[in-house]
NUZA-674336 format. One record per residue: residue number from 1; residue in one letter; x, y, z of N, C-alpha, C in turn. Coordinates in nm, 3 decimals. Example, Ala and Ser with C-alpha at 12.3 -4.5 7.8 and 13.67 -1.06 7.14 Angstrom:
% NUZA-674336
VEXGU  nr rest    n.c1    n.c2    n.c3   ca.c1   ca.c2   ca.c3    c.c1    c.c2    c.c3
VEXGU   1    A   1.319  -0.569   0.780   1.230  -0.450   0.780   1.320  -0.330   0.780
VEXGU   2    S   1.285  -0.225   0.708   1.367  -0.106   0.714   1.290   0.003   0.787
END
This chain:
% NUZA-674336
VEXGU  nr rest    n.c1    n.c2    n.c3   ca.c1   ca.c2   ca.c3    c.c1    c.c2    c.c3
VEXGU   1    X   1.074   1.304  -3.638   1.044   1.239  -3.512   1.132   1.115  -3.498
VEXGU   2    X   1.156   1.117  -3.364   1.246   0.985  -3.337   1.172   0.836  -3.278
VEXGU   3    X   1.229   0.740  -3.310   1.177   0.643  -3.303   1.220   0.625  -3.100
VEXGU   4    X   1.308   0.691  -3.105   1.387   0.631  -2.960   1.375   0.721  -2.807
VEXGU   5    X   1.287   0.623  -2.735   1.157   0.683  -2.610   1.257   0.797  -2.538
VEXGU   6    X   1.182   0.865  -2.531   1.237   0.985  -2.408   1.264   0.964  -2.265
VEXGU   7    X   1.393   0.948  -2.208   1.334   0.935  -2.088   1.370   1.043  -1.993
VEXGU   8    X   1.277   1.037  -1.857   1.250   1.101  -1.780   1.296   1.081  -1.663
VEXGU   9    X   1.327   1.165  -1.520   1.387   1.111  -1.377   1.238   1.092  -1.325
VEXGU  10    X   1.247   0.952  -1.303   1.178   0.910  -1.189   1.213   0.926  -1.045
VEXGU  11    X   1.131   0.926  -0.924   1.212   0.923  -0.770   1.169   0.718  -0.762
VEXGU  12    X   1.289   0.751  -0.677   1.260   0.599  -0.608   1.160   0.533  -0.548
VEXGU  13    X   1.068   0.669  -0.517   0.958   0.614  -0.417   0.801   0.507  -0.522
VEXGU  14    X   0.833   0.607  -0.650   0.770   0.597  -0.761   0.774   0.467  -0.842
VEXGU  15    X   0.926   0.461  -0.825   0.954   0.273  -0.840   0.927   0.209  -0.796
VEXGU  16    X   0.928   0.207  -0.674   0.845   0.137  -0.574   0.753   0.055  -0.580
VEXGU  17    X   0.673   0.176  -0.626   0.534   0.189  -0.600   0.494   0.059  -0.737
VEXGU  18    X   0.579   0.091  -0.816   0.536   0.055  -0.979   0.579  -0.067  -0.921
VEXGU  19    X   0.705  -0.140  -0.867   0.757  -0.302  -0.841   0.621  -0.342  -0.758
VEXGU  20    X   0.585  -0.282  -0.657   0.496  -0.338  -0.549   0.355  -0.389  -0.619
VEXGU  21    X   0.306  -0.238  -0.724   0.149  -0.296  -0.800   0.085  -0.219  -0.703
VEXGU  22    X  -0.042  -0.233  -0.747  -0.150  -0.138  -0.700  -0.233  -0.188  -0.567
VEXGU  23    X  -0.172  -0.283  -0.520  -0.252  -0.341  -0.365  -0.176  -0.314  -0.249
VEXGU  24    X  -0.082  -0.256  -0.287   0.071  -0.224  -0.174   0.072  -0.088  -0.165
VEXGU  25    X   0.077  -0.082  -0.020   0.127   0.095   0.025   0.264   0.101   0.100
VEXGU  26    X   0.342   0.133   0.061   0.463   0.099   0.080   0.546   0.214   0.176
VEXGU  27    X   0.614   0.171   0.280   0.668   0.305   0.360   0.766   0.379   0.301
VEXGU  28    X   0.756   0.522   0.320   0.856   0.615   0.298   0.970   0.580   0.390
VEXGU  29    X   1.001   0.528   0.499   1.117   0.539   0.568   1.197   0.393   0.601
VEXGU  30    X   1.157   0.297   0.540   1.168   0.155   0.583   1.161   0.086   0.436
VEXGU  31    X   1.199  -0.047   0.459   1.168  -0.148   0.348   1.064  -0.226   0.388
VEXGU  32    X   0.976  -0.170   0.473   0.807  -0.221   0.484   0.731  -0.247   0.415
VEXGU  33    X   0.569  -0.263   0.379   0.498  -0.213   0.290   0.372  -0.309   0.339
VEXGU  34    X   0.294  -0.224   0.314   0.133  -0.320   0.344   0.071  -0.394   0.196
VEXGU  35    X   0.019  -0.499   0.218  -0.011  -0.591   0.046  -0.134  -0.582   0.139
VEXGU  36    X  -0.227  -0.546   0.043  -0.396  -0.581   0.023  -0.431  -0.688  -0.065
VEXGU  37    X  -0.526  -0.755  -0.005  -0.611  -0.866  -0.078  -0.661  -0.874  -0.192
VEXGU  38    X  -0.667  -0.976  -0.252  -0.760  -0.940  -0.418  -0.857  -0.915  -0.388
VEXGU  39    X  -0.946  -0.968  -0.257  -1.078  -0.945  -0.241  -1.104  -0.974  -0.071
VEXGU  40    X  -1.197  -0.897   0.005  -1.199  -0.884   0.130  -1.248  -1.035   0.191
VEXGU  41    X  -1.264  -1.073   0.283  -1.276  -1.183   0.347  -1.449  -1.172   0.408
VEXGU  42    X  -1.503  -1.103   0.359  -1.678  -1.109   0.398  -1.710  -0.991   0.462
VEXGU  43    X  -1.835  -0.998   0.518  -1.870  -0.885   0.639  -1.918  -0.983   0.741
VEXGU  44    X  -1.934  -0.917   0.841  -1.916  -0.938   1.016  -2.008  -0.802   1.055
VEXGU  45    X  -2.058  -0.807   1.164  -2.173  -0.706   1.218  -2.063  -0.592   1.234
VEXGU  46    X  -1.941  -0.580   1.276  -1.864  -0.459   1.258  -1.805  -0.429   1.119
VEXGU  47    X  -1.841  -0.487   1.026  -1.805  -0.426   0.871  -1.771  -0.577   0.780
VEXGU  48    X  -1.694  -0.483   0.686  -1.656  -0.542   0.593  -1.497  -0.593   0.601
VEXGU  49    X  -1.470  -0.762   0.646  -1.309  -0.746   0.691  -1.228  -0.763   0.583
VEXGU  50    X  -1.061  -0.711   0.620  -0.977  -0.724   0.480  -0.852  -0.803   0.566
VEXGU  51    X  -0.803  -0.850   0.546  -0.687  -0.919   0.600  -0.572  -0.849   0.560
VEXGU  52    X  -0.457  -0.763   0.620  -0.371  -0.694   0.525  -0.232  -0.763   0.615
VEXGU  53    X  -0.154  -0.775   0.518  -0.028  -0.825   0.573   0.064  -0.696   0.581
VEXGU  54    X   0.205  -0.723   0.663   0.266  -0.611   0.690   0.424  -0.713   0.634
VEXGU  55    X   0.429  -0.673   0.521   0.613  -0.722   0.457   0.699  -0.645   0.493
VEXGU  56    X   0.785  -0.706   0.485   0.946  -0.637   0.447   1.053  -0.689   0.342
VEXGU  57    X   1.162  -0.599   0.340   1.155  -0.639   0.225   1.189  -0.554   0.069
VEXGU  58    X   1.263  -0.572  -0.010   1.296  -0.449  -0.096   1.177  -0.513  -0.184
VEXGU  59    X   1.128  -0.558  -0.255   1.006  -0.620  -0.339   0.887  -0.735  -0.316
VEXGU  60    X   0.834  -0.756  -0.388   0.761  -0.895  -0.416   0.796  -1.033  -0.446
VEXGU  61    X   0.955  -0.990  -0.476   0.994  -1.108  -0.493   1.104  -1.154  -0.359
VEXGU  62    X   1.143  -1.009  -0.306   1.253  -1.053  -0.219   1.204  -1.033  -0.069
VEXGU  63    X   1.075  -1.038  -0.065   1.027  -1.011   0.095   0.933  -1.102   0.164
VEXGU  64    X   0.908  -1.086   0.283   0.857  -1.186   0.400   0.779  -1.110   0.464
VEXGU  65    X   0.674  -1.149   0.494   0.597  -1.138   0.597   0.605  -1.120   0.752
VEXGU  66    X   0.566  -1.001   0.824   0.623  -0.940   0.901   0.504  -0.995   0.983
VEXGU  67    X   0.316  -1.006   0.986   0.220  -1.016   1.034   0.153  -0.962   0.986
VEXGU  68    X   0.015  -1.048   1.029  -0.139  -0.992   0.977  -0.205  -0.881   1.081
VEXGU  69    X  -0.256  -0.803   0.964  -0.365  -0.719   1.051  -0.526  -0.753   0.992
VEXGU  70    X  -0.600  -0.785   1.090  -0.763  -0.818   1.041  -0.843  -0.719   1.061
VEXGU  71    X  -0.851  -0.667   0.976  -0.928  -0.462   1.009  -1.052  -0.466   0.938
VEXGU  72    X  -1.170  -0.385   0.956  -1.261  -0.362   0.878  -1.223  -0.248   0.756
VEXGU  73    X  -1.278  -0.258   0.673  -1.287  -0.154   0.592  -1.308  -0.036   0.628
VEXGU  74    X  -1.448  -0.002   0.697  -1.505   0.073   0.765  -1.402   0.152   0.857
VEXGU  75    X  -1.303   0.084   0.955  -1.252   0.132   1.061  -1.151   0.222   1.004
VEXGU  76    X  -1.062   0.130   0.838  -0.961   0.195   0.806  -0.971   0.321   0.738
VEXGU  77    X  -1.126   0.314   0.714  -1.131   0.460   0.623  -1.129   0.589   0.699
VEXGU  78    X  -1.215   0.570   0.811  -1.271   0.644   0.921  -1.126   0.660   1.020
VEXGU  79    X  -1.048   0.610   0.976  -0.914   0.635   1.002  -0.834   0.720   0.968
VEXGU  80    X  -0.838   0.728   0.819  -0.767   0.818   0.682  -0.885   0.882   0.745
VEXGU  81    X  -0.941   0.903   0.756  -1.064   1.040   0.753  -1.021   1.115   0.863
VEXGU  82    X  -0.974   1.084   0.984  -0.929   1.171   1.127  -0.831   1.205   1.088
VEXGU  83    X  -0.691   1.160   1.005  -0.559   1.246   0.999  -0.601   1.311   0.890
VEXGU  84    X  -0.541   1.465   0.970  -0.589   1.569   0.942  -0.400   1.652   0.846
VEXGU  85    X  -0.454   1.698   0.733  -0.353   1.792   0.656  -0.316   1.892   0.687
VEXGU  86    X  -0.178   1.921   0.729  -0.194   2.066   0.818  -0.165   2.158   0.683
VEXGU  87    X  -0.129   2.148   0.575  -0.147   2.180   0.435  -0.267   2.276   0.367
VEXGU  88    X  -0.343   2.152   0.462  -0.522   2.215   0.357  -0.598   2.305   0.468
VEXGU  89    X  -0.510   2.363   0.614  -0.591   2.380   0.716  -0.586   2.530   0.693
END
């Protein structure tokens, strides 16, 4: 056995993903990416709010702030829940 790591092809999108961290959803077609909060900003009679910013930007270290979006939790899920997979249909 060798002491010396194997490596493997990663895609770029995958790098990404790994520079950005686990609070960032990052666009396939742009140097965009959405950063989520460490923790949501309370609830309000329409939900639970999250403050999400919209960067640009190749990283965390080299990007700016594009604007805030103030969304419920609630709204964004029920969101992901209507787009529909034409995959799984």
């Amino acid at each position: 056995m060798t002491d010396k790591p194997i490596e493997f092809p990663i895609h770029e999108a995958q790098r990404r993903r790994n520079r950005l961290g686990k609070k960032a959803v990052a666009c396939l077609a742009s140097e965009r990416w959405i950063k989520f909060p460490k923790k949501s900003a309370g609830s309000l009679e329409a939900g639970e709010v999250i403050k999400l910013s919209i960067m640009t930007g190749s990283d965390a270290a080299g990007s700016r702030k594009v604007c805030d979006l103030v969304v419920t939790r609630e709204a964004l899920l029920s969101a992901l829940e209507a787009v529909k997979n034409p995959d799984m249909e």
